[in-house]
C-alpha positions as CSV (number, residue, x, y, z in Angstrom):
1,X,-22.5,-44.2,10.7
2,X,-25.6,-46.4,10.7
3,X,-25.5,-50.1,9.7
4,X,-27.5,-52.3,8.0
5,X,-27.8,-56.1,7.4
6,X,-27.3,-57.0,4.3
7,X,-27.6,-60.3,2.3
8,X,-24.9,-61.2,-0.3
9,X,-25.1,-63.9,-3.1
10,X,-22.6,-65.2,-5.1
11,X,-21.8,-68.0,-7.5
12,X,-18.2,-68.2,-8.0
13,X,-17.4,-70.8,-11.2
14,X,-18.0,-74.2,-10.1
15,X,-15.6,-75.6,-12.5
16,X,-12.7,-75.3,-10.0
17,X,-11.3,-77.0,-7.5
18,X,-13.1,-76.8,-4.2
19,X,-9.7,-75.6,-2.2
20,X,-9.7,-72.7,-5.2
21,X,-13.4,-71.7,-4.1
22,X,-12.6,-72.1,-0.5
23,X,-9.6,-70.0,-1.0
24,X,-12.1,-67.4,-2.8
25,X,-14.4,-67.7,-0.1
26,X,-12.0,-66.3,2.2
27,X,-10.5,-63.8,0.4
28,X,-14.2,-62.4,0.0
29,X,-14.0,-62.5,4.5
30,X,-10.9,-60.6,4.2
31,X,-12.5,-57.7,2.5
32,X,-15.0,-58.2,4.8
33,X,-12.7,-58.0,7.7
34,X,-10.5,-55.2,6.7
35,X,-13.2,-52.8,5.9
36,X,-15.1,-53.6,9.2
37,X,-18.0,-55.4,8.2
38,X,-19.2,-57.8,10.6
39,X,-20.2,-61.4,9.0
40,X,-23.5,-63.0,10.5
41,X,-23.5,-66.3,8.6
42,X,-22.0,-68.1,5.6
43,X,-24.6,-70.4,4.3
44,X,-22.3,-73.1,1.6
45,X,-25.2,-74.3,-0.6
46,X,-22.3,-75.7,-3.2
47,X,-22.7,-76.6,-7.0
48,X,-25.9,-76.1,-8.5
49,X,-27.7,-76.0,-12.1
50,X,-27.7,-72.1,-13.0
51,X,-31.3,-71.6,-14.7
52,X,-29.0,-70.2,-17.6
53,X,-26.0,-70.0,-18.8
54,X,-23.7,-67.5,-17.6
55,X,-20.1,-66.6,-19.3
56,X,-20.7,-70.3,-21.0
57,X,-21.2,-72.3,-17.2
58,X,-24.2,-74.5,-17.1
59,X,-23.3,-74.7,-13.1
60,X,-22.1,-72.5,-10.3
61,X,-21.1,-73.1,-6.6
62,X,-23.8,-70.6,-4.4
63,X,-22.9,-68.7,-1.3
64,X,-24.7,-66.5,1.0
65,X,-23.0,-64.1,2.7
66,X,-25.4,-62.2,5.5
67,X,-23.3,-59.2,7.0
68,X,-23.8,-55.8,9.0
69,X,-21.9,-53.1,7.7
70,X,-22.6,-49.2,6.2
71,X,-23.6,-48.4,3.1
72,X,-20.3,-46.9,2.0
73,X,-18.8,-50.9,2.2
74,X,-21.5,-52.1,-0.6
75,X,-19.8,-50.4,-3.1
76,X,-16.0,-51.4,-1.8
77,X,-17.6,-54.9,-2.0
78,X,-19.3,-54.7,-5.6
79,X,-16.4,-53.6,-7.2
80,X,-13.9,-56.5,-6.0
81,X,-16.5,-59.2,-7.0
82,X,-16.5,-57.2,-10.7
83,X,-12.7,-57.7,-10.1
84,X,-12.5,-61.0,-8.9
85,X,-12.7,-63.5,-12.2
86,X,-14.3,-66.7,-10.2
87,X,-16.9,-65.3,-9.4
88,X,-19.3,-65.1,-12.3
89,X,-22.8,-63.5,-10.7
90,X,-23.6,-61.8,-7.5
91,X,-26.7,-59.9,-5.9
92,X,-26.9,-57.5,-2.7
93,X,-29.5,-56.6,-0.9
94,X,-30.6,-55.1,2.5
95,X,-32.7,-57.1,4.5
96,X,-35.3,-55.0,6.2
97,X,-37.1,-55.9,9.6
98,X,-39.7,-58.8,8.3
99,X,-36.8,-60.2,6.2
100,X,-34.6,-60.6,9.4
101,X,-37.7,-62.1,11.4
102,X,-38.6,-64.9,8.4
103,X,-34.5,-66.1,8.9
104,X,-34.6,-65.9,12.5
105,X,-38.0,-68.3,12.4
106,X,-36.9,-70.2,9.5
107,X,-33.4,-71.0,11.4
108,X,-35.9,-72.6,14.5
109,X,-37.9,-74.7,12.6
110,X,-34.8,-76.5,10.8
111,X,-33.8,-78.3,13.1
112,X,-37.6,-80.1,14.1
113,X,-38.5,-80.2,10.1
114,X,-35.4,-82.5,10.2
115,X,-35.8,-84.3,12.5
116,X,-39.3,-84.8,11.7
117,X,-38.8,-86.0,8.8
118,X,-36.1,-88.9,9.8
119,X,-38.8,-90.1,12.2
120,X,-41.4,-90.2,9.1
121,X,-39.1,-92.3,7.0
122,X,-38.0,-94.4,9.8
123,X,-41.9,-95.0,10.8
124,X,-42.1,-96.0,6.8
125,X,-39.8,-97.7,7.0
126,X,-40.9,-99.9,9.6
127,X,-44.4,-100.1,8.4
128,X,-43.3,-101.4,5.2
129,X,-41.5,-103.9,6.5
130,X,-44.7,-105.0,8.9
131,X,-46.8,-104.9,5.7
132,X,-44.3,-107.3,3.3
């Protein structure tokens, strides 16, 4: 059967405990595991402001999930987040061909935008010192 990469977000209730989310985290890799799918990344981004509220949470902790799997797994997947009670929003998409290339070039530059930028503030740094 053909596969397709596939981009999974979800904010589990950042209320709890960060072993509870990391256990949550996991047992979202185990369905991953156990039905084949093959996990590409797991991008943390942690607790953040939700726009609005959702089920009463002003906050939720984000994950990414980027995976290659069938089709036939989405739908194995979607209904244990339903199931699963800390998580409180997800979305799943495909990522098609340009989508793949803008993560592949955006995961390159990362690591120079860094590091540019801890030279800038170090020059600033310096040069406000020179100045004072």
């Amino acid at each position: 059967m053909k596969t397709n990469h596939y981009e999974s977000v979800v904010i589990y209730n950042a209320s709890l405990e960060d072993e509870q989310i990391e256990a949550a985290i996991n047992r979202t890799l185990e369905i991953h595991k156990v039905n084949g799918s093959e996990i590409l990344e797991v991008d943390k981004w942690g607790r953040r402001r939700l726009a609005y509220q959702i089920k009463n949470a002003k906050s939720g902790y984000y994950v990414i999930f980027r995976f290659k799997s069938n089709r036939d797994f989405i739908a194995k997947l979607e209904r244990a987040y339903r199931i699963d009670e800390l998580i409180i929003r997800y979305l799943t998409i495909v990522l098609d061909k340009e989508a793949l290339e803008f993560i592949a070039k955006s995961k390159l530059e990362k690591p120079s935008a860094e590091a540019t930028e801890s030279s800038v503030s170090s020059s600033d740094k310096s040069e406000s010192v020179v100045t004072q």
